[in-house]
N, C-alpha and C positions, 0 to 999 in steps of 0.2 A: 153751772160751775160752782165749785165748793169753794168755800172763803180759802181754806190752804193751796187750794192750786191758784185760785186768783192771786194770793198774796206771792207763792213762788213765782210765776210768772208775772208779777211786780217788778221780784228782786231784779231777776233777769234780763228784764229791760232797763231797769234803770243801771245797774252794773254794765250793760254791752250798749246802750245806747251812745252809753261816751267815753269806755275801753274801746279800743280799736281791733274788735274780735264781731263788729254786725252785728245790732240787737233786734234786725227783722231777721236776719238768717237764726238766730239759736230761738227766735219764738219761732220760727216754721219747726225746724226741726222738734222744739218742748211740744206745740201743740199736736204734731204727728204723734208724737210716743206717750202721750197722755190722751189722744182719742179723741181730744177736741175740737180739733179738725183734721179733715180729711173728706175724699170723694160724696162718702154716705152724710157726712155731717154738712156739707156743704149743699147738698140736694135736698136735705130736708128743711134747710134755712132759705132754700130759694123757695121751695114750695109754699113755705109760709110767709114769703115774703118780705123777710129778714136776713140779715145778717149781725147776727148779735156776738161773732166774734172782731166786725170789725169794731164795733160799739167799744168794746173791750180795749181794742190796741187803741183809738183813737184817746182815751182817757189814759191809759199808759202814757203817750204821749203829751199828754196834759202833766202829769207828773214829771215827768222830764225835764219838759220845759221850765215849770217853776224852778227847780232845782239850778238848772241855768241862769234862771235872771235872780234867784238868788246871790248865787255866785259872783255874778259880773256885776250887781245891783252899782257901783259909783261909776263901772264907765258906760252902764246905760244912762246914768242919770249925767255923765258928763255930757254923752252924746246929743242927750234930751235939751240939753242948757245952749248946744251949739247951734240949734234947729235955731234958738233967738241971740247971737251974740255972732260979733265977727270976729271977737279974740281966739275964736276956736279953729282953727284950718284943720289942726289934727286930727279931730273928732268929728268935723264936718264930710274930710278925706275917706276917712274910714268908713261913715255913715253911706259914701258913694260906692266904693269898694266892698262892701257889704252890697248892694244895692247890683252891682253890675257880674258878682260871684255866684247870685243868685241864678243870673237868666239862662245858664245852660243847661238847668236842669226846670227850671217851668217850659222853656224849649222841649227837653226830652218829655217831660210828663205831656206836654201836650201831644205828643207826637206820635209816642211809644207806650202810651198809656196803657192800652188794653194785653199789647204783649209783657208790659211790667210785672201788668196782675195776674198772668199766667203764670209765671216764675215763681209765684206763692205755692201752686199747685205741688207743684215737683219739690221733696226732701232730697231727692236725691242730685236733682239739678245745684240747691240750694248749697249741697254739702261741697260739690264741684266750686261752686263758686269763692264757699269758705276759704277753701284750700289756693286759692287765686290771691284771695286776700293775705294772707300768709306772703305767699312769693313775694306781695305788693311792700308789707313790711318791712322785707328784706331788703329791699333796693338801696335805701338811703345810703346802710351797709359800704356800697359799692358805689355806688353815683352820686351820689350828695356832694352837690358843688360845696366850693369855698366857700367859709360867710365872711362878705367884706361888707362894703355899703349895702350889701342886701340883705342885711338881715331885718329889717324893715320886711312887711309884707307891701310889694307894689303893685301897680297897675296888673303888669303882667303875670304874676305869683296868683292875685286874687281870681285872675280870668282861670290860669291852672286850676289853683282851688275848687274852683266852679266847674270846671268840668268833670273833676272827681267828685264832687259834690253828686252830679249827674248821673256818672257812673253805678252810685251805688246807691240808687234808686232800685236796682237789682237785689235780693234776699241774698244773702251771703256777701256783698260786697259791703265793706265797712265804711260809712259814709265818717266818721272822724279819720279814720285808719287812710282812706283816700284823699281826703282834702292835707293833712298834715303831711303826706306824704307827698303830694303833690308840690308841697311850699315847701320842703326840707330839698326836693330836689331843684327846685328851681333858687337855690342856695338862702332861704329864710331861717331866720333862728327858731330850732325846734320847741322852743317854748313859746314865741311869737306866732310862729305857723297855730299852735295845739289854740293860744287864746282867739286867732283867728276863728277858727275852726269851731269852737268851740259859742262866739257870736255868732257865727251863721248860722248855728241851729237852731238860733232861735226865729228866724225868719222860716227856714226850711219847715218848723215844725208849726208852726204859727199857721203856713201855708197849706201844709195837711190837715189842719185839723179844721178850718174853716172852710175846705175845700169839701171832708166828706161830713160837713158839717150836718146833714140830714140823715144820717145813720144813729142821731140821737134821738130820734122818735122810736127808733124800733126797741126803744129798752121797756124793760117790764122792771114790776115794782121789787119781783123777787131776787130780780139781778141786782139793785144798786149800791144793796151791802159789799157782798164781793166786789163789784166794779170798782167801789171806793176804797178798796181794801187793797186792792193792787193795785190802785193810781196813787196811795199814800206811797207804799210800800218802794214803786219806782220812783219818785219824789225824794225818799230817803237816800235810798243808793246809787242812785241818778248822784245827787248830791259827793257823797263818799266817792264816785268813781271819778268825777271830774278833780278833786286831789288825790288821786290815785295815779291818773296820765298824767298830769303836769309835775308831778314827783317821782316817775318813771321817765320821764323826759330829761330834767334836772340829771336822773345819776345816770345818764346814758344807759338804761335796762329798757326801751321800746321797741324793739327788738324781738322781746321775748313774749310779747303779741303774738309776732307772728310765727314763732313755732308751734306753738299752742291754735292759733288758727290750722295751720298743719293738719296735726294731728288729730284735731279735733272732727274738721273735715274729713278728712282719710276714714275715720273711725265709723261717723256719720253718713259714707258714704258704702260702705261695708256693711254697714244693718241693714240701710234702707233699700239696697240693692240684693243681698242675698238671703234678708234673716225675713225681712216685713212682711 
């Protein structure tokens, strides 16, 4: 992999990772159209024993993350301060609610795990799924209860959360795009929902990367310029994207996600079905 496509597929993750447009669905779809993965690329990396594109996403992912606890840096450190103080309920509340949004999708991963990683295989599944995602944006549109006393994320809002969270463990299904949408409908304030949403990936990603934590032996010395180069790269725009949703939140334009998931899909699904 060349330093330029590692750093675009950087960009790419760290912009969709926390846009509400799936930053596993638009790398299945980059790495199909760039040739870096697919059937032949993926049988050559079994044969040797490797897989050195998961290598790749998992340090993506490393990027992201930082970008996140950048971000949220004082209400992790409030959270952190609650762990030893009883002044804290808020931040103890949440630490739980955090804690119990997680488990429907380590449920699913344990479950579903290996049909997961097959949905990697297919762009053309992926691009179906995009377009799923799209509709999902649109709902709030339409369904989005009142915000009264709930604009709070609660017990019940977090457990929703969690299972959109779950959901889009699937390549095309947008794991912010599902969780915030999940909390807007169960009447949470959409920028409460987005900061929800927005903490939980840091456990969710935390949870991947220690999970295929043994996929870092398989790297070589000539990869870890590029590796570094698009784990910056997602780290930067990772960062820029999370002000990006929460200031498309603010002017009521979230929405516009999901026609773009649309189309994007639609488009996506058109190549890889009749052109590939």
């Amino acid at each position: 992999m060349s330093y330029l496509e590692a750093i675009l597929l950087g960009i790419l993750q760290g912009l969709t990772e926390f846009l509400p447009v799936s930053s596993s669905g638009h790398l299945v779809i980059a790495q199909h159209l760039l040739g870096i993965r697919g059937p032949e690329v993926d049988a050559a990396l079994a044969l040797a024993g490797e897989d050195s594109s998961a290598v790749f996403e998992l340090l993506l992912h490393v990027g992201t993350l930082l970008a996140v606890v950048i971000y949220f840096r004082a209400h992790l450190i409030e959270m952190l301060i609650s762990l030893f103080s009883k002044n804290r309920p808020r931040e103890r509340a949440l630490i739980l609610k955090l804690a119990i949004a997680m488990l429907p999708a380590v449920a699913a991963a344990l479950i579903f795990g290996d049909q997961f990683k097959a949905a990697y295989d297919s762009p053309t599944f992926t691009a179906i799924l995009l377009i799923c995602t799209g509709v999902l944006l649109l709902l709030p549109r339409f369904f989005q209860r009142p915000q009264g006393r709930g604009t709070e994320v609660g017990w019940a809002q977090a457990i929703m959360m969690g299972v959109g969270q779950a959901v889009a463990i699937l390549p095309g299904i947008s794991r912010s795009g599902s969780t915030i949408v999940a909390g807007m409908l169960g009447g949470v304030n959409p920028s409460k929902a987005a900061e929800f949403s927005f903490l939980l990936a840091i456990p969710a990603i935390t949870g991947a990367v220690i999970y295929e934590r043994d996929e870092f032996r398989s790297i070589e010395a000539s990869e870890v310029g590029p590796y570094l180069a698009g784990s910056i790269a997602a780290f930067v725009f990772g960062l820029i994207a999370v002000y990006g949703v929460l200031a498309s939140i603010r002017k009521g334009k979230f929405e516009y996600f999901g026609y773009y998931c649309i189309l994007a899909g639609i488009a996506a699904f058109v190549y890889f079905r009749f052109f590939a």
